[in-house]
C-alpha positions in Angstrom: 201.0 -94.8 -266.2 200.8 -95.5 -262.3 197.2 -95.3 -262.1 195.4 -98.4 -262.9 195.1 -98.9 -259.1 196.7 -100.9 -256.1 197.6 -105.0 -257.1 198.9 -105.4 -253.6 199.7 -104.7 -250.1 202.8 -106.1 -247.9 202.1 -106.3 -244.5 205.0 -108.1 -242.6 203.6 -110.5 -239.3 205.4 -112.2 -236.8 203.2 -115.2 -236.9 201.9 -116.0 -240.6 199.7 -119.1 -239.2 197.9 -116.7 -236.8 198.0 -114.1 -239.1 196.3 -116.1 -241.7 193.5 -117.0 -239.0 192.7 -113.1 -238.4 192.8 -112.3 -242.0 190.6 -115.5 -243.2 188.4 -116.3 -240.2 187.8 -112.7 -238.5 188.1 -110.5 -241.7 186.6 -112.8 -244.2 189.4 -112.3 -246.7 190.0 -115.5 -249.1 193.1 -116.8 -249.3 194.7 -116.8 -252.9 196.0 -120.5 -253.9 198.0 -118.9 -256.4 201.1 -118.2 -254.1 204.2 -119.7 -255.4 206.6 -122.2 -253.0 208.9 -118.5 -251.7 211.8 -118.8 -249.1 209.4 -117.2 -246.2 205.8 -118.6 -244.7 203.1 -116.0 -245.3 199.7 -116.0 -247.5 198.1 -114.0 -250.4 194.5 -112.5 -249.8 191.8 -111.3 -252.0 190.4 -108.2 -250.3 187.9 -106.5 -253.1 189.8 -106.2 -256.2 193.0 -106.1 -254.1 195.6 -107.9 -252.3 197.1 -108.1 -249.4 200.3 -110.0 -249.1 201.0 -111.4 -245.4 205.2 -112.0 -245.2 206.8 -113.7 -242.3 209.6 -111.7 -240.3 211.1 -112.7 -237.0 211.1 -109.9 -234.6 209.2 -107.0 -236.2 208.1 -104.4 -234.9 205.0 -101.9 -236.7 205.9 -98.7 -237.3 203.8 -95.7 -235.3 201.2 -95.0 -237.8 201.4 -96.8 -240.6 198.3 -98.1 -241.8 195.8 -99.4 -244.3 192.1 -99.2 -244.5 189.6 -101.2 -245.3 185.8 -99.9 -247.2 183.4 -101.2 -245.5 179.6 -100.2 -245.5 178.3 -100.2 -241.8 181.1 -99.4 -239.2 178.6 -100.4 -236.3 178.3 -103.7 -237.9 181.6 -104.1 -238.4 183.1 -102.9 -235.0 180.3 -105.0 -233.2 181.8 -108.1 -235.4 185.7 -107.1 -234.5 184.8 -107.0 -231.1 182.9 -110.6 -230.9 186.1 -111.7 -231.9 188.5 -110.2 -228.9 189.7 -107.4 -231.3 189.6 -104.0 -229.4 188.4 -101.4 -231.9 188.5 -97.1 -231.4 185.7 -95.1 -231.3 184.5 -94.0 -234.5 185.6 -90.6 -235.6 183.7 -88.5 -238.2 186.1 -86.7 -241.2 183.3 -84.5 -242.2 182.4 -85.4 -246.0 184.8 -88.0 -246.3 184.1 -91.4 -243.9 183.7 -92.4 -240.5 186.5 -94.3 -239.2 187.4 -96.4 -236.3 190.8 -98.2 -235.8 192.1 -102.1 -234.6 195.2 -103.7 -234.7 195.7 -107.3 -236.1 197.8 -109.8 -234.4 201.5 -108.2 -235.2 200.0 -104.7 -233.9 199.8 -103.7 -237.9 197.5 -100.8 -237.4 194.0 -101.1 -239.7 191.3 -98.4 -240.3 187.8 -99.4 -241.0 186.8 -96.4 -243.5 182.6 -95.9 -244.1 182.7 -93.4 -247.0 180.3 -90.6 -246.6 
């Protein structure tokens, strides 16, 4: 019943313009233009067959450890990329027959894992 997959994400940002920059212009994520006119700035993104739903909110603050990853299929590449663009990115960490894994933070200080499956 609760298992045809994940629609969507929330993430909230302090900044949804700046937000939307990171997400569309470093990430590559496309902006939905389905959104509907809601009480609150933020944006809709395609990531894969998933969303991710930025939401404007003044004064928050991430919780410790919280986070979302994203597949991707060459870590190196994409760490190399992330740090072109300012981002500061961990060292990747190996979860023995599972992924390789580093970790960034986007412009709220939402924590994001890059995940290479094994």
């Amino acid at each position: 019943m609760f298992d045809l997959g994940v629609h969507h994400v929330s993430l909230n940002v302090t900044d949804a313009a700046e937000a939307r920059r990171f997400y569309v212009d470093v990430l590559g994520l496309t902006e939905r233009a389905d959104r509907p006119a809601l009480p609150f700035d933020g944006s809709w993104l395609q990531a894969g067959d998933q969303q991710i739903h930025l939401l404007e909110v003044d004064a928050f603050e991430p919780p410790a450890g919280q986070h979302f990853a994203l597949r991707i299929g060459d870590l190196e590449e994409a760490r190399a990329h992330l740090e072109a663009h300012g981002v500061e990115v961990s060292e990747p960490r190996r979860v023995d027959g599972i992924c390789v894994q580093a970790f960034f933070r986007d412009p709220t200080g939402n924590l994001i894992e890059l995940n290479q499956p094994l």
